[in-house]
TORLODREN-875664 format. One record per residue: residue in one letter; chain; x, y, z of N, C-alpha, C in turn. Coordinates in nm, 2 decimals. Layout:
TORLODREN-875664
 r c    n.x    n.y    n.z   ca.x   ca.y   ca.z    c.x    c.y    c.z
 a A      X      Y      Z      X      Y      Z      X      Y      Z
...
END
This chain:
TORLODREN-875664
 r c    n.x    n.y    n.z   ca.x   ca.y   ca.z    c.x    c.y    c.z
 x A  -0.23   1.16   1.15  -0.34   1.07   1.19  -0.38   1.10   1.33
 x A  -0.51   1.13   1.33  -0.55   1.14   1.49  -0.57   1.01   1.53
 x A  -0.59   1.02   1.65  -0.65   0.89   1.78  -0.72   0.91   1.90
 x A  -0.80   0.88   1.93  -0.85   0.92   2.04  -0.80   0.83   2.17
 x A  -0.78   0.87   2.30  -0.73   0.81   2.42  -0.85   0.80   2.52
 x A  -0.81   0.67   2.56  -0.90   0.59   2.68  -0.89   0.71   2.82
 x A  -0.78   0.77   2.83  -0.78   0.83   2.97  -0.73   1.00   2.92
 x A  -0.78   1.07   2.98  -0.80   1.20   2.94  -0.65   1.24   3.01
 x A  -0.60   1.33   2.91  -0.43   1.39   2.95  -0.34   1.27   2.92
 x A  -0.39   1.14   2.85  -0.27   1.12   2.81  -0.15   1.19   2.71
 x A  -0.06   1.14   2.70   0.04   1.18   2.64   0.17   1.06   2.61
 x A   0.19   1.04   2.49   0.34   0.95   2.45   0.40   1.01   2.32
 x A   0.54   0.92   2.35   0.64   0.97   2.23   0.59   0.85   2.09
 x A   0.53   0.96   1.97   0.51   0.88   1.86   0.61   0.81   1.79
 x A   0.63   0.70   1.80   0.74   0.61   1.74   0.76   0.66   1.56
 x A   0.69   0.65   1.55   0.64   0.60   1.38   0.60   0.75   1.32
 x A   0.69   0.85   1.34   0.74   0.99   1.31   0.80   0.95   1.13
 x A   0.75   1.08   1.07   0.82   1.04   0.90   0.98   1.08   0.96
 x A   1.04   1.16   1.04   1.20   1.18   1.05   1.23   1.04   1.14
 x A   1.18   0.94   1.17   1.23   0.81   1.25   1.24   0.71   1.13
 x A   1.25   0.77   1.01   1.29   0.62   0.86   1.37   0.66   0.80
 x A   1.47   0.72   0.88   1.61   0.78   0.76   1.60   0.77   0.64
 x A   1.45   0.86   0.56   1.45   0.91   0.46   1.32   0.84   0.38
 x A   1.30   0.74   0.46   1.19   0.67   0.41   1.07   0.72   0.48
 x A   0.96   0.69   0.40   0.84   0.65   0.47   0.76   0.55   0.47
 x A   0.66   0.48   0.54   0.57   0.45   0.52   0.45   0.43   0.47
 x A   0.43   0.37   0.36   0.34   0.33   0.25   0.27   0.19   0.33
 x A   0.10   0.17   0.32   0.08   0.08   0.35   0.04   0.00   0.22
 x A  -0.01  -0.10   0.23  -0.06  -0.15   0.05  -0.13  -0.32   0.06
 x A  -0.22  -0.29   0.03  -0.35  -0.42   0.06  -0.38  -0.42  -0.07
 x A  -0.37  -0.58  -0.11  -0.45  -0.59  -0.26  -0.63  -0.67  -0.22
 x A  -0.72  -0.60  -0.19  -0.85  -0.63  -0.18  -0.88  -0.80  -0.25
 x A  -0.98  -0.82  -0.15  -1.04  -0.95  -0.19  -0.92  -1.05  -0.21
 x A  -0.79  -1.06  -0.15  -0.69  -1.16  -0.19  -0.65  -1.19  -0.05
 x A  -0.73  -1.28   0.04  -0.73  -1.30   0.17  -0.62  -1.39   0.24
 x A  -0.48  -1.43   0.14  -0.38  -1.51   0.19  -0.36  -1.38   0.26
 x A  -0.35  -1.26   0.24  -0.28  -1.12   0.34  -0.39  -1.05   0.38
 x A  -0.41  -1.13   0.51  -0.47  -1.09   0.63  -0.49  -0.88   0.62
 x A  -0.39  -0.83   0.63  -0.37  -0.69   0.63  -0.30  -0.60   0.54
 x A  -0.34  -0.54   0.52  -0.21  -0.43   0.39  -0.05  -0.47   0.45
 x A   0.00  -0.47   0.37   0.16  -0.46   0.38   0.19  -0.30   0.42
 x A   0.29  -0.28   0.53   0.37  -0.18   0.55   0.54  -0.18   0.49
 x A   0.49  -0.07   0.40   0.65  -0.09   0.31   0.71   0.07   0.37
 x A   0.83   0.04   0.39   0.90   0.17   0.43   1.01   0.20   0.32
 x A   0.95   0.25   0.24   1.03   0.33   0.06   1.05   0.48   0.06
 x A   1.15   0.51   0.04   1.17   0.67   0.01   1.05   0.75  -0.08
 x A   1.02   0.88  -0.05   0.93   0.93  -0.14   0.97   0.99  -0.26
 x A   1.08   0.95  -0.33   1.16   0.97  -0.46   1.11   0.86  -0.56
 x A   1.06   0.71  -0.50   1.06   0.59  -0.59   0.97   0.64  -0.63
 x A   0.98   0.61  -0.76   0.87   0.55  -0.90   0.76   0.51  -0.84
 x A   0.63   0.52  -0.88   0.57   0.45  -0.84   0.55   0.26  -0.94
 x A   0.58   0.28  -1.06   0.67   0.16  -1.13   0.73   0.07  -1.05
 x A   0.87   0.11  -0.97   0.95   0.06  -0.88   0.90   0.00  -0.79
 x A   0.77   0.11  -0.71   0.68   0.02  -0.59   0.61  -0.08  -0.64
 x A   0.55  -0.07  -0.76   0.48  -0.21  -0.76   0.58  -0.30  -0.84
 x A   0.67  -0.28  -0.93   0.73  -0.41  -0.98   0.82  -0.46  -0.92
 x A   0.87  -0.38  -0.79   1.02  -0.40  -0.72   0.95  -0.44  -0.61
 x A   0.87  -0.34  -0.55   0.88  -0.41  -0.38   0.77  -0.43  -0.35
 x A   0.63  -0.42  -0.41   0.50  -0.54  -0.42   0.54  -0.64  -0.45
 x A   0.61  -0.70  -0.56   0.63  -0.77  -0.60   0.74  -0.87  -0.54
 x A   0.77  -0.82  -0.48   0.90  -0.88  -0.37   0.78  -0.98  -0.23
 x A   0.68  -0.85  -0.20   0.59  -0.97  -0.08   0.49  -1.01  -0.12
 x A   0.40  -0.97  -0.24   0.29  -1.04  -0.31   0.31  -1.17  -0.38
 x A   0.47  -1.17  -0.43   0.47  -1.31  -0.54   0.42  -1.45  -0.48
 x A   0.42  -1.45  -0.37   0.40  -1.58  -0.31   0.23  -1.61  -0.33
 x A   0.15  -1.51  -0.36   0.02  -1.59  -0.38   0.10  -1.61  -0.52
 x A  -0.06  -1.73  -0.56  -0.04  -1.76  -0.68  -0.10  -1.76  -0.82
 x A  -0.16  -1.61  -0.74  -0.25  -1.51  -0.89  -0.17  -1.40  -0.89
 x A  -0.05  -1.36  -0.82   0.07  -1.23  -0.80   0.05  -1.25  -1.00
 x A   0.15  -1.36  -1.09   0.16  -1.32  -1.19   0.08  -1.34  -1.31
 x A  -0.09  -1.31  -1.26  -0.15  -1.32  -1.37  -0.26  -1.22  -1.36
 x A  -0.24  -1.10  -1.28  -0.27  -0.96  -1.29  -0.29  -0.90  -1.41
 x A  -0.38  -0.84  -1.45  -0.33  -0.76  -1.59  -0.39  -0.61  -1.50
 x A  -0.22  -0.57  -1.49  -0.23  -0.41  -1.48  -0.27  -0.32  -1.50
 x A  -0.32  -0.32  -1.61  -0.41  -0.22  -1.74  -0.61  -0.23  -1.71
 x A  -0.62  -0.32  -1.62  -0.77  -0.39  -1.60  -0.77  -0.31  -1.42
 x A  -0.65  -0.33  -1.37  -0.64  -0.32  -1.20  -0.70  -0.15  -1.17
 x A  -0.73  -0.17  -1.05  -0.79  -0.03  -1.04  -0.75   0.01  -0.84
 x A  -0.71   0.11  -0.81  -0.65   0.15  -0.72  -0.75   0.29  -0.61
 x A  -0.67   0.28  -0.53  -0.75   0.35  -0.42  -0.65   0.42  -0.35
 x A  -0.56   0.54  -0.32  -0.51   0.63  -0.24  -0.58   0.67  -0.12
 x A  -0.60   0.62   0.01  -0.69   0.69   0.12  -0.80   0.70   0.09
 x A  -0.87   0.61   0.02  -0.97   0.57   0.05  -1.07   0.65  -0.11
 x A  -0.99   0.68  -0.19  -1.04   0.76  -0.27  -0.99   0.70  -0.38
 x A  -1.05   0.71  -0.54  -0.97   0.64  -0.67  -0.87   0.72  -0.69
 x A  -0.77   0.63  -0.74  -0.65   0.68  -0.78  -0.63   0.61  -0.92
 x A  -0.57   0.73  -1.01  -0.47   0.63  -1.10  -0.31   0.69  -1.12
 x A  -0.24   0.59  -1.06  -0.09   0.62  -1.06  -0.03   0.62  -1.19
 x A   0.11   0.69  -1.21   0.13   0.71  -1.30   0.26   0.64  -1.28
 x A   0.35   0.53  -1.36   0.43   0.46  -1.33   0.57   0.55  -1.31
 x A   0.59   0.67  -1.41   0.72   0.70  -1.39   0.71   0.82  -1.30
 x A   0.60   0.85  -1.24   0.63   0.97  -1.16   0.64   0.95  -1.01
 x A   0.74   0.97  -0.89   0.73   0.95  -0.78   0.66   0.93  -0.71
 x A   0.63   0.86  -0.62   0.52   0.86  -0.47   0.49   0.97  -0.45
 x A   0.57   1.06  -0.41   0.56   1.18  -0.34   0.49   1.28  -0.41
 x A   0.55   1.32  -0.57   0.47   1.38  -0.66   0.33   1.36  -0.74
 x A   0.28   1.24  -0.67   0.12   1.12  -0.70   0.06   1.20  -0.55
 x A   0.13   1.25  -0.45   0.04   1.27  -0.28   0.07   1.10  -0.22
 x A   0.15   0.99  -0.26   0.15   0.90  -0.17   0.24   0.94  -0.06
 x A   0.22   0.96   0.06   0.32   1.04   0.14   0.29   0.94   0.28
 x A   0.34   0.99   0.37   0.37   0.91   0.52   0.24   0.83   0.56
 x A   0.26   0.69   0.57   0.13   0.65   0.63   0.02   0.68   0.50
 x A   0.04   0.66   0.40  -0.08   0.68   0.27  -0.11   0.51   0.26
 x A  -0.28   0.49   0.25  -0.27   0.36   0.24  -0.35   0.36   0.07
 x A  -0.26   0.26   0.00  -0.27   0.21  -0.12  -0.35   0.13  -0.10
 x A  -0.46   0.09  -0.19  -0.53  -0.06  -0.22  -0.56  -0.08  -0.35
 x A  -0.53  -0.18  -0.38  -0.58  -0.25  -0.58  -0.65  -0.32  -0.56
 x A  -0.70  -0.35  -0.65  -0.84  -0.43  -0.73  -0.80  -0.50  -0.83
 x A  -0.81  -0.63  -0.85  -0.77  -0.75  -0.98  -0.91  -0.77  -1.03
 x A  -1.01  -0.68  -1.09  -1.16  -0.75  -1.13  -1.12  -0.91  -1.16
 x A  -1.02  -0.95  -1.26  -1.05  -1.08  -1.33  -0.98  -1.19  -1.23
 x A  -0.93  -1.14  -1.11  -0.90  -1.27  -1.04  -0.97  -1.24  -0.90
 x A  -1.01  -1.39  -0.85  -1.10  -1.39  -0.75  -1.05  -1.49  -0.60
 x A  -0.90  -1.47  -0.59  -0.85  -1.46  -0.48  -0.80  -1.62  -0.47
 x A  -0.73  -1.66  -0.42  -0.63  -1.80  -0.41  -0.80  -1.86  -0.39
 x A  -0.79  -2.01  -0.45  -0.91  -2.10  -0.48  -1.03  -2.05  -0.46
 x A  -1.03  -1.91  -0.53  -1.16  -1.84  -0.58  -1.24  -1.80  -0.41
 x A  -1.16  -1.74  -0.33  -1.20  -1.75  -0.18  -1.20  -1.57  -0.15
 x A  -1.21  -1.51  -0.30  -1.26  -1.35  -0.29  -1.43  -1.37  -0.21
 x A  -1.43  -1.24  -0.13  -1.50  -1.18  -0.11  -1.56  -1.05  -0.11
END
């Protein structure tokens, strides 16, 4: 990821390196139009998991708390890799899908319209 700097010749040590997650990386993951979550989730998952795993194990771990999390139909949902359509394949890895360091995920629920219908 580039960035551009306020003062010419800066320079810093990048924190948030894929070798600083002992093994993990960073996946970001926003479910669109579902405004209790302010921002995509930053999940830090190994690039071995399922992508199955990511959504039924550890989306599901910080999404459950809205209260349309369990009435998704997955088969209807539609997804975005970097900004581009994706369709994931549940049993094949992140890594072997291109979800890789800093990849930002986003879904789509067409038939639900966000906690007290407050989609935009």
């Amino acid at each position: 990821m580039s960035f551009k700097t306020l003062k010419p010749g800066y320079s810093g040590e990048v924190k948030d390196r894929l070798e600083n997650f002992n093994g993990n990386q960073l996946v970001y993951v926003g479910w669109d139009h579902h405004l209790m979550f302010c921002a995509p989730f930053t999940l830090p998952v190994p690039p071995q998991m399922t992508f199955g795993e990511l959504r039924d194990q550890v989306m599901a771990a910080v999404f459950s708390p809205h209260p349309e999390w369990s009435q998704i139909n997955w088969d209807s949902a539609t997804w975005l890799l970097n900004g581009k359509a994706f369709v994931p394949l549940l049993d094949a890895s992140l890594q072997a899908q291109g979800v890789d360091h800093k990849s930002l995920l986003r879904f789509q629920t067409p038939e639900l319209a966000g906690f007290m219908s407050a989609a935009v």
